[in-house]
N, C-alpha and C positions, 0 to 999 in steps of 0.2 A: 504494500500500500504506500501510497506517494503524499508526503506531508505539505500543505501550506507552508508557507511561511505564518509564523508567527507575529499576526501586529494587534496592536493598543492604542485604542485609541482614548486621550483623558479632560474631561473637561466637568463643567459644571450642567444646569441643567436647561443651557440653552437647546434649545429641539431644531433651530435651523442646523446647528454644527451635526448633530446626532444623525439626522435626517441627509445629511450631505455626504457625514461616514460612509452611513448605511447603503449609498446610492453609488459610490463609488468606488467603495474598497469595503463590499456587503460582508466579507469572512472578518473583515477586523472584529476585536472583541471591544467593549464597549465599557471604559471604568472612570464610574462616576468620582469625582473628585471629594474626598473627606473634610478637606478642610470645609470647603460649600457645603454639605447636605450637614455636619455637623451643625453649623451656624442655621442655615432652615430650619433642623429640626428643635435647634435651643430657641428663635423668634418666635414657638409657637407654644411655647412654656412659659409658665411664671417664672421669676426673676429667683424663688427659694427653692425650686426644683431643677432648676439648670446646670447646676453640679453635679449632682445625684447622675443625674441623665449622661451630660455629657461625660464621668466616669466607665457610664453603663457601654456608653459608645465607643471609650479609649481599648476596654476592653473584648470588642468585636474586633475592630481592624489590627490589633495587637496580637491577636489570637496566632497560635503556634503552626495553626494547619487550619482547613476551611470547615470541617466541621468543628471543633474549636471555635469557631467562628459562626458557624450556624449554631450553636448550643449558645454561644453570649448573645446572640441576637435573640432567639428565641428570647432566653431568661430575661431579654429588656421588653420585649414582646408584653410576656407572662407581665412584671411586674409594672409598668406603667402604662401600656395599652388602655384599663379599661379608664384610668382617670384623668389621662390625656390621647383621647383617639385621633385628634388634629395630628398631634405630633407624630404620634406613633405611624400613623397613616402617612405619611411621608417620610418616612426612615422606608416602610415596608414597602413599598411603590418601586423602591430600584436595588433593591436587595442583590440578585443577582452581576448588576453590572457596578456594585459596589466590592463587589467580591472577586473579580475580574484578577486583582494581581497574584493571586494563588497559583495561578496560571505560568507564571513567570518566576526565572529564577529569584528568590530569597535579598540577595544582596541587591536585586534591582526595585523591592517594595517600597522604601521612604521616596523612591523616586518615580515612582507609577499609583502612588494612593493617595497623589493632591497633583494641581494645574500650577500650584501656588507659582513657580519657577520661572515657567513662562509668561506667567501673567505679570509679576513683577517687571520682569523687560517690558513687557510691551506699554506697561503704566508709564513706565520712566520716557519710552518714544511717545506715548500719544498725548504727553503731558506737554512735553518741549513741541510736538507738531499744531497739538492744538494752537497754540497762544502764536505761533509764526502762519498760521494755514493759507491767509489773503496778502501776507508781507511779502512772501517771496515766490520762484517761479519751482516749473515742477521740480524741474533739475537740482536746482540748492535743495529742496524739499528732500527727493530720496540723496543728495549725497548727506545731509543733518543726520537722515534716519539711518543710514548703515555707517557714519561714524557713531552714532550713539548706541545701536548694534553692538560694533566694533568695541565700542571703551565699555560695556555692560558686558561683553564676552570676559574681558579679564578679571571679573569677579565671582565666575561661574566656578563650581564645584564640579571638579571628576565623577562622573557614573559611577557609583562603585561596584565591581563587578563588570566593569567595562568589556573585561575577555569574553564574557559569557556571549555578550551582543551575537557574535561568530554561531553559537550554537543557537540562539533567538532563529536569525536571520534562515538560518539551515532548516526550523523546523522541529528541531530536537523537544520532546516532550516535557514540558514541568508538572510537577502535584507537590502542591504546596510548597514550592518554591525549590524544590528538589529536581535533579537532573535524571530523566527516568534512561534506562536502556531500551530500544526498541524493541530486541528479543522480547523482554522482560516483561512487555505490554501483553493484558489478554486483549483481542478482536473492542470490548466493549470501551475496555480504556481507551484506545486509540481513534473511537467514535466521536465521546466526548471531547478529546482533546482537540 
């Protein structure tokens, strides 16, 4: 049997991005961004239960393997579902593509379980492009934007786990963050994956 590549795509809960993935690169898998649905799901909490909660949530995506992950979800489920179903109700909405980095090797998670990263750069470009946008021509415009590119690259932190990218790209299977053998896969694992 002949593997995909392996891709990820990670954002927040814009639906035009999601819908454009889907449209274009429909095998990407699809991983919702924690910083974001964290922050949604505390907006829709009292301000004396937002701890509580958001502990209950450090403890999902912290989780060791994805059922680990599924048993801390549940347990946040069970314990505040019935007295915040708002909230609850949008934790459980994208469950699966919140789960999405299990998929992938281990040492690439703090880097595939938020947008935060890239979203940072592109603040700092539409911050300086906003305030110049009717001052200058298009040309000064993208040369500003890819020297500020440029000077926000040198503050970027290494992939860690950067070698792995080779076996990502190849195909190679993860379960929970672990590098599986393909021998070693039965027919079903290798459905899912």
């Amino acid at each position: 049997m002949e593997f995909k590549h392996n891709r990820v795509a990670i954002g927040d809960g814009a639906l035009g991005f999601w819908n454009a993935i889907s449209k274009v690169y429909p095998e990407t898998k699809h991983q919702r961004c924690w910083v974001h649905k964290t922050a949604n799901v505390l907006n829709k909490l009292p301000k004396s239960v937002q701890p509580k909660v958001k502990e209950a949530l450090h403890d999902i995506w912290m989780a060791e393997t994805r059922d680990d992950a599924y048993k801390a979800f549940d347990s946040t489920v069970k314990r505040f579902g019935d007295k915040y179903p708002g909230a609850i109700k949008c934790l459980v909405k994208d469950k699966e593509q919140m789960l999405a980095f299990y998929d992938f090797p281990a040492l690439h998670w703090q880097h595939i379980r938020t947008s935060n990263p890239i979203e940072s750069t592109f603040a700092t470009v539409r911050l300086r492009t906003v305030k110049t946008r009717n001052a200058v021509s298009r040309a000064t415009i993208l040369s500003m934007v890819f020297k500020l590119a440029q000077s926000a690259e040198k503050h970027w932190r290494k992939l860690r786990g950067f070698k792995l990218l080779a076996d990502v790209i190849d195909g190679v299977i993860f379960i929970d963050g672990e590098k599986q053998e393909t021998e070693n896969l039965d027919s079903e694992d290798r459905m899912s994956a």
